[in-house]
N, C-alpha and C positions, 0 to 999 in steps of 0.2 A: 711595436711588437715586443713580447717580451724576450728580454736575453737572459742568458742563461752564463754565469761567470765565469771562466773557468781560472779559478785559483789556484794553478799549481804548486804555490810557494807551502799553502796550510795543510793542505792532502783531507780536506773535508767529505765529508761522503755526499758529495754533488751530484754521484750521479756518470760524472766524467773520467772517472778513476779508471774503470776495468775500458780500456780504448780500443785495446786486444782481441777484445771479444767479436767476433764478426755478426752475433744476433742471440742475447742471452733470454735468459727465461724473464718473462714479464714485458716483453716490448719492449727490451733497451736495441737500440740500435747501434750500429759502429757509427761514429763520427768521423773515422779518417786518420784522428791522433794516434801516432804511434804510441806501442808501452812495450811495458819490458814483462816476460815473461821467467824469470831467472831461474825459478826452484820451485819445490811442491808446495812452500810456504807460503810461495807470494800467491800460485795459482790458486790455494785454498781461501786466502786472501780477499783476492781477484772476487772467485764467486760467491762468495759471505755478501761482498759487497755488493753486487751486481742483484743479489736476494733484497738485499735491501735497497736499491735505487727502485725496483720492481714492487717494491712492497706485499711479498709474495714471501711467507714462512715454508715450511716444513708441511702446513695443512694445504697449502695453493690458493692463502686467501680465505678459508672457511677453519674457525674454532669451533671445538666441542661446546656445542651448546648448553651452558648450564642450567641448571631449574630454574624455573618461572619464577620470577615475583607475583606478589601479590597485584600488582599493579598491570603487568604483564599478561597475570591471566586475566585480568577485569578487560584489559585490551584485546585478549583473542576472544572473550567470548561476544563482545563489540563487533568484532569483522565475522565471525560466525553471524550473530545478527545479519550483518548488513549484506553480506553472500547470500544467504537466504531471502532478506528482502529484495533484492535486486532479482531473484531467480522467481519470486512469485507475482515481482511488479511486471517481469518482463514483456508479457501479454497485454497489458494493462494501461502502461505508459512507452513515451515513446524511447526510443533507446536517445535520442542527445540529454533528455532528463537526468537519463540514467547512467550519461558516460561518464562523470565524476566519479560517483560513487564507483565505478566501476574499475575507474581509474588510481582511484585510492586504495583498492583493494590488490588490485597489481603490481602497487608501488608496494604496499606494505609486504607481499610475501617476495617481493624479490629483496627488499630490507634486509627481512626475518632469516632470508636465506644466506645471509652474508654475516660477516663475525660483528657476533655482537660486545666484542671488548673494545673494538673501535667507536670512536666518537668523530663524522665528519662535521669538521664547523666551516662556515663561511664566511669570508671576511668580503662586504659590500660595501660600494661607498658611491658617490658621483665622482665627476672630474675634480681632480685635485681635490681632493679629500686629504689623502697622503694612508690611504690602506696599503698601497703596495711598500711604502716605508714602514708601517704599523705592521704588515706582515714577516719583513727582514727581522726586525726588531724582536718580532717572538721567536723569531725560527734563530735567531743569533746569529746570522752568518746573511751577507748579499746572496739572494735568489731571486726576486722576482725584480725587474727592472725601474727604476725609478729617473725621472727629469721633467723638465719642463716643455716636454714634447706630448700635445695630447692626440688622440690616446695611447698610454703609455702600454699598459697592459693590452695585449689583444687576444687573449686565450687564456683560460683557466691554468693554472698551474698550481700542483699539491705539495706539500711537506708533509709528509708521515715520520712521527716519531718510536713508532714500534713494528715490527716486520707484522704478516696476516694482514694486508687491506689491501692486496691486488682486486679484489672481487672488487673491493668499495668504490675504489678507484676505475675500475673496470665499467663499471653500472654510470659513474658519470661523465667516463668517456675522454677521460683526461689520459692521454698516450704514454707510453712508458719515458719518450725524452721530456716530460715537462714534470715529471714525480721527484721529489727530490727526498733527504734523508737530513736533517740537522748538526749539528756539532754535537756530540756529545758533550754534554756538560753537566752540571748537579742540577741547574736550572731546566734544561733537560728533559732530567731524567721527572720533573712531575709532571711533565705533559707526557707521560708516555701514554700510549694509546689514544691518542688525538690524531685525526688530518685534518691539517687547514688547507684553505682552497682561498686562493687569492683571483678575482673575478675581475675580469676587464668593469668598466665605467657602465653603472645603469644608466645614464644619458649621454651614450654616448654617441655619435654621429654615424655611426660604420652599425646597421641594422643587425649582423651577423656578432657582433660585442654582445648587444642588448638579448637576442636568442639565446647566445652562452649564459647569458645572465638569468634568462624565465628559466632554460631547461637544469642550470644545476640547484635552485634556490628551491625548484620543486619535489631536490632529491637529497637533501643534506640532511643531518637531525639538528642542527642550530646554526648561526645566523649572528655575525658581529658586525652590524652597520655604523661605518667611522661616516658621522660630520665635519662641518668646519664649520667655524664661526659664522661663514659669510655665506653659505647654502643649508644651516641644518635647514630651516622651513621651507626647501626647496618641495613645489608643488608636485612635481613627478614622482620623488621620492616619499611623499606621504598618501597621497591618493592612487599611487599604481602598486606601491609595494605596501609599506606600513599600516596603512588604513583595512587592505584585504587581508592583512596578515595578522588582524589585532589577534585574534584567539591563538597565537604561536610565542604568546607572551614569554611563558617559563623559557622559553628556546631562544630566547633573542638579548640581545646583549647592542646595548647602542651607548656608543662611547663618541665622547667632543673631543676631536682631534686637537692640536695646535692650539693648548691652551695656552705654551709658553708667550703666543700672540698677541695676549689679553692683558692689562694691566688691571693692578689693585683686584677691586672683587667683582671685574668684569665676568672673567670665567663662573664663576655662583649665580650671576646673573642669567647670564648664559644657558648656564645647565639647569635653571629654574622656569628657565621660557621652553628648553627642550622637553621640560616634562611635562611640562601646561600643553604644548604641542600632542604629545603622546596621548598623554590622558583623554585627547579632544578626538584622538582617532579611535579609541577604546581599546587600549594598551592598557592592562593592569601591567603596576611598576611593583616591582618586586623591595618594597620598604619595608621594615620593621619586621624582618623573614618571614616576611609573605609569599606564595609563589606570586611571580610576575616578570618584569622583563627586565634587567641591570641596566643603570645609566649612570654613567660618572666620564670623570673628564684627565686627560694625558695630555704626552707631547710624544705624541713616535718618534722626532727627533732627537730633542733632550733626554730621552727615556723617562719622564715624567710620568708618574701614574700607569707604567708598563707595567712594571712591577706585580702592582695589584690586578693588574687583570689579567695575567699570567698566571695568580695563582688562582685567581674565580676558576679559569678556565679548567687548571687543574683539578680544580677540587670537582668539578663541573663532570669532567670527561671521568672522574674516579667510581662515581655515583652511576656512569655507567647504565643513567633512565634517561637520557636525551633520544633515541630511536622511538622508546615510546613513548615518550610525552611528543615528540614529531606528531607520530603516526597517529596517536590519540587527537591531536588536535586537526588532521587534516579530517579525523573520522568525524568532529566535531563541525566542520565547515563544510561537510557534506550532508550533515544532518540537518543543521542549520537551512542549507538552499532546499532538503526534500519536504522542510516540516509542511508546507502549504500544503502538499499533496499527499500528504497522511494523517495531518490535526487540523478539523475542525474547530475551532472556540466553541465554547460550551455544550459540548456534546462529548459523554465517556465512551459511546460506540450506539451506533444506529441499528436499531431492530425494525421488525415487521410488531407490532406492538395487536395485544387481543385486538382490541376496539378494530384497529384497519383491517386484520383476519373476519372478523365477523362481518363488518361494512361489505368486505370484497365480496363475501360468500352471499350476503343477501343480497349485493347486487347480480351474481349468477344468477339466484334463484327467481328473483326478477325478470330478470333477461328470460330463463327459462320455459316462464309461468310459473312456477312452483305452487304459487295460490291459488289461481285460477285452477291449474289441475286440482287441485287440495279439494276445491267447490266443488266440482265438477263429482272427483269421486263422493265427495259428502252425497249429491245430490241423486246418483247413480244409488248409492245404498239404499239412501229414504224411497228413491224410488223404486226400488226391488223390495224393499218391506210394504210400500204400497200394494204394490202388485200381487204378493202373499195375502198380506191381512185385509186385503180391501175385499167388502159384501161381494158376493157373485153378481150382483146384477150390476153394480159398477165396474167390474172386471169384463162382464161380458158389454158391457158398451163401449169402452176402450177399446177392447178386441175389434168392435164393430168400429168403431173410426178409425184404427190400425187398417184395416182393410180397404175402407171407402175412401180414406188421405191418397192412396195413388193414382186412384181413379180420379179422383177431381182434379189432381195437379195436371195430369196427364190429357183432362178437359180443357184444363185453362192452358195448358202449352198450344193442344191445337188451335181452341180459339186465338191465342197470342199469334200462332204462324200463320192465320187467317187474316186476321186486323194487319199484320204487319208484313203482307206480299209484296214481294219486291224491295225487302228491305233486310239489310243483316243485322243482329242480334247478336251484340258480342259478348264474349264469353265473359264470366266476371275473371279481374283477374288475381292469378294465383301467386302467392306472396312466395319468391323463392326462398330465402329465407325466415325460418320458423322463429331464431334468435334474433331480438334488437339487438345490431351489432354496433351501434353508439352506445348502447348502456354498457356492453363487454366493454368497448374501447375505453367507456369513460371510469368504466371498475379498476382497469387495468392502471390505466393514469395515477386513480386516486391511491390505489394502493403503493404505486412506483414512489410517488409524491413523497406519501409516510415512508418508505423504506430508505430514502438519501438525503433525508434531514438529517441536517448536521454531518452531512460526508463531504470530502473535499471532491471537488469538480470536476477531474476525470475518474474517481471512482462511483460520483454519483452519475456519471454518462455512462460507465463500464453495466453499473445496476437496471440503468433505465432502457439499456440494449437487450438487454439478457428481459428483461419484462417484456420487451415488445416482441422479439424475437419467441417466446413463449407464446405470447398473445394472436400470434400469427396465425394457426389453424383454432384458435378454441373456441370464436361463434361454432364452425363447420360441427366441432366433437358436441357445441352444446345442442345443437339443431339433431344429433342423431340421437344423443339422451334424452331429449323432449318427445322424439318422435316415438321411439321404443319404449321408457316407461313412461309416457302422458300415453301412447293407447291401451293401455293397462285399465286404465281408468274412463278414457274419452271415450272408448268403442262402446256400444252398448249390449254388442254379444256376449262381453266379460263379465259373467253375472259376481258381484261381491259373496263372501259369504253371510251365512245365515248365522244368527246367535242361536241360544239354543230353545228357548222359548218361544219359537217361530211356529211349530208343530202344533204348539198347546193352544196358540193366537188361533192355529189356523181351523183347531177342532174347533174351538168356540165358536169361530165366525160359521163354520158350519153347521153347529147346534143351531144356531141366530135360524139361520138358511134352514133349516127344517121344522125348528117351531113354525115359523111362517108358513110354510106351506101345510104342515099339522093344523094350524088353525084354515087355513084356507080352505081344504079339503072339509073342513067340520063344518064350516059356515058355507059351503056350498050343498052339502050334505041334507041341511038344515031347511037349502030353501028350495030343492026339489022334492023333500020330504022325505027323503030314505032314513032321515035320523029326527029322534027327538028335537023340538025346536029351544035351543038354548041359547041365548044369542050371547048372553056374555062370558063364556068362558071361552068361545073360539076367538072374540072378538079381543081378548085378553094377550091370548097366545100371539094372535097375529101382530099387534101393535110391540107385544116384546120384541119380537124378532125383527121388527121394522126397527124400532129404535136402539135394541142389543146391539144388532148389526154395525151400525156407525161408530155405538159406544166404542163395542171392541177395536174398529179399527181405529179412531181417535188416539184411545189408551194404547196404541200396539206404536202410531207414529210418535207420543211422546214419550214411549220406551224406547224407541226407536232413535230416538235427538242423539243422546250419549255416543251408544256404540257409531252411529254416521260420522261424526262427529270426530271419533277417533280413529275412527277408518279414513276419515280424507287428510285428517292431520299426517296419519302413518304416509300414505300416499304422497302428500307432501315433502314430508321429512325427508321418503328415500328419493324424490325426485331433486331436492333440497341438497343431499349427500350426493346424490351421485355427480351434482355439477358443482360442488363443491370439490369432492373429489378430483375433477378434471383439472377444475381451477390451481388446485394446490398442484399437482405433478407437473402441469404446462405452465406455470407460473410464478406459486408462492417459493415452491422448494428451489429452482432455480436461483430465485431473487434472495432466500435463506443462504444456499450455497456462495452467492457471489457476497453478500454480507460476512459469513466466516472466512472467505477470502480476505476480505479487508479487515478484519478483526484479528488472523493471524499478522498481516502485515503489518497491521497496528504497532500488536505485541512488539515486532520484531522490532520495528520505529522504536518503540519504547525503551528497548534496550542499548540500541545503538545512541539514543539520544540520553542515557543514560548519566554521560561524562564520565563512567567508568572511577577508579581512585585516583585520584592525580599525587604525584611523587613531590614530597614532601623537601621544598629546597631549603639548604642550609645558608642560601649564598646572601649576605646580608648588603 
């Protein structure tokens, strides 16, 4: 357990001084010890100090925020990013995907909401390391318990060297009797604005230690992990903490305890296997004022090497970017675990591309008939300019098989019901659907197909729902498009129009049709005697008109090719468009939509995955 000293001989600000007080501001509690209350001096005294065992200024814990760094704002506009993707992924993915990000976004504005002139650092270690000596030793004065009883530490306990960090303190849950205050000293006064947080044993045996240990490691802005000679390559401590932690480099500070331990240039050795270690977990080490992680070696007992890291620390906590170089790098380990489900490899963003728009639409049109209707009307025209331009006498014998066709069928039925008494005659049957709906289905596919190349694998599920889901009534809309304009065309009461030339076709055919009878009349004329007998100029007239006649309607059908020709195509096209049309509303623009979906998210990935500026360390 940790204990807590109490020094009466030094009158240090422990914490224990105001004894009087029955329950002060910050969560101090009375302990029992009597004190002396004498005068207004000491009372003023009293609660100066009681402010400061609380860690609680003037503001309650919360400083006037100053302007943004540059670094700062690269970091909000990062969690703006990520707020936003989380809010467009929400539909999309499941929320445990999303609980990180989610999580880091909650840590960071309860952070942001706290003083940011404080720097909390933590000091970690395994058993007998000797952090909880490493931590006396910075704070100058006995506070956090130390011996050879493990575990020594059993709860977090803080040192705050400048009043404003009750929030901070507040946020990790550390109680107003376990906060303490330093000696004042010159040494001191450089760590001002610093809390350290001294952490029971990450391997430690008592599961409620090691919880203290996830839940404040995941809320501190840095991180001083003390080894010892004889456990630094300790396996817990490289693959449960260091290894997940490698992108929190600039924030971590890893010092070889007990080097007084070591003879000759054992300790060099030492600290050269510790960074071979590191570097294997991908810890960039902060060499050559590089940003990276500090490693160097002390004695927290002989004060060896304290020294120095006291003043890192200082210089560390002055610079006043440790919050968000944290926050940037948790944003960084969140982006890291989403990128699967936002970057595909070699793809800048997936479209519905022409070529698969056209494929789909002429698979409609397919599906439709679109062609067949196209012939159909072609053939309906040529067959109404037949009908026009054709000689009268081929006009009236069609007429006459127009007539005589229902008669016969209506023969051959009854003989059919005659030959086949006693027997049923089943009806042919009738196709309920007008649309192949394996072609729709398989247009649908192919287009779905092109649209989530290269998308990661629940947004390409999210696209290929949204497709089918589209696809779901669009045989039914194509079967009534076919139905309404293919009888435009199919019916044969729907007469096409005429060009303009139809009139002139249809005088001449007429001329044809009365020279013939002109001459017929002459050479009948001729041979009952009423008219001079001339045989070759009637015979003249009649063979014109026999042969004109066909001429003209010949010439009238290969006038005729073009304009048919562009009439079935017309007819096409808009049967073409109009399931086209259907296509695109119940299907393509959907699968467009859920595409700019993920093209926004993208973006947003893009920025979040950015790494923002990172703050430029001095610490060599």
């Amino acid at each position: 357990m940790t204990a807590l000293t109490d020094r009466t001989d030094d009158r240090w600000d422990d914490g224990l001084i105001a004894r009087s007080r029955p329950r002060a501001a910050g969560g101090i509690e009375d302990d029992g010890t009597d004190g002396s209350d004498e005068d207004d001096e000491g009372d003023v005294g009293d609660e100066a100090l009681v402010r400061a065992v609380s860690g609680a200024g003037s503001d309650g814990g919360k400083s006037p925020a100053p302007p943004l760094s540059p670094e700062a704002q690269a970091l909000r506009l990062r969690l703006d990013a990520l707020r936003q993707l989380v809010g467009l992924s929400r539909t999309r993915l499941d929320g445990k995907t999303l609980a990180e990000a989610g999580r880091v976004l909650d840590e960071a504005a309860a952070r942001r909401g706290l003083s940011p002139q404080h720097t909390v650092v933590a000091i970690a270690g395994a058993t007998g390391s000797g952090k909880s000596t490493l931590f006396n030793s910075l704070a100058g004065v006995q506070i956090s318990e130390t011996g050879l009883r493990r575990p020594t530490t059993a709860a977090p306990i803080a040192c705050s060297w400048s009043d404003g960090a009750a929030g901070l303190l507040d946020r990790l849950e550390i109680p107003g009797r376990l906060r303490r205050r330093p000696r004042e000293t010159s040494e001191a006064e450089a760590l001002r604005g610093m809390v350290l947080v001294d952490l029971p044993d990450l391997d430690s045996a008592v599961c409620a230690h090691r919880d203290h240990v996830d839940r404040v490691l995941a809320l501190v802005d840095a991180v001083v992990w003390v080894v010892d000679p004889e456990k630094y390559a300790d396996a817990v401590l490289h693959e449960r903490y260091l290894r997940p932690l490698a992108g929190h480099a600039e924030v971590t500070f890893v010092v070889l305890n007990q080097v007084d331990r070591l003879p000759g240039e054992a300790a060099d050795l030492v600290l050269d296997d510790l960074r071979r270690l590191l570097d294997d977990d991908g810890i960039a080490l902060g060499e050559h004022g590089e940003p990276g992680a500090t490693v160097l070696g002390l004695s927290a007992l002989t004060g060896e090497g304290v020294g120095e890291l006291r003043e890192l620390l200082g210089q560390f906590t002055q610079e006043k970017g440790a919050a968000t170089r944290r926050i940037s790098a948790d944003v960084d380990r969140a982006a890291g675990r989403l990128r699967p489900l936002y970057v595909a490899d070699g793809h800048a963003g997936p479209e519905i591309g022409e070529a698969a728009r056209a494929e789909f639409e002429d698979r409609l049109a397919e599906a439709v008939g679109a062609y067949a209707a196209g012939l159909a009307a072609e053939r309906a025209w040529r067959r109404n300019a037949g009908k026009a331009c054709g000689t009268p006498w081929l006009r009236l014998w069609r007429w006459y098989e127009s007539r005589r066709a229902p008669r016969s069928l209506a023969g051959l039925a009854a003989l059919a019901a005659i030959g086949g008494r006693g027997t049923t005659v089943a009806p042919a049957p009738v196709e309920e659907e007008v649309t192949a709906r394996q072609r729709v289905e398989q247009a649908v596919r192919a287009v779905a197909d092109e649209a989530v190349a290269g998308l990661p694998e629940p947004w390409a599920q999210a696209v290929r729902e949204t497709a089918v889901r589209g696809a779901d009534r669009l045989p039914e809309a194509l079967d009534e498009i076919a139905v309404t304009l293919g009888a435009a065309v199919a019916v044969p009461s729907v007469k096409p129009p005429r060009p303009t030339w139809w009139p002139a076709a249809v005088l001449a055919q007429a001329a044809m049709t009365l020279v013939q009878i002109y001459g017929g009349l002459w050479l009948v004329g001729q041979i009952v005697g009423v008219l001079e007998p001339r045989l070759l100029p009637p015979v003249l007239l009649m063979v014109s008109g026999i042969i004109g006649g066909p001429l003209v309607e010949w010439a009238c059908s290969i006038a005729a090719r073009g304009p048919a020709r562009r009439y079935g195509q017309d007819a096409e096209r808009r049967l073409r468009q109009a399931a086209a049309g259907c296509g695109r509303a119940r299907v393509l623009e959907p699968v467009a939509a859920e595409l700019l979906r993920y093209r926004e998210v993208r973006e947003q990935y893009a920025t979040v995955a950015a790494g923002g500026s990172r703050l430029s360390t001095t610490r060599q």
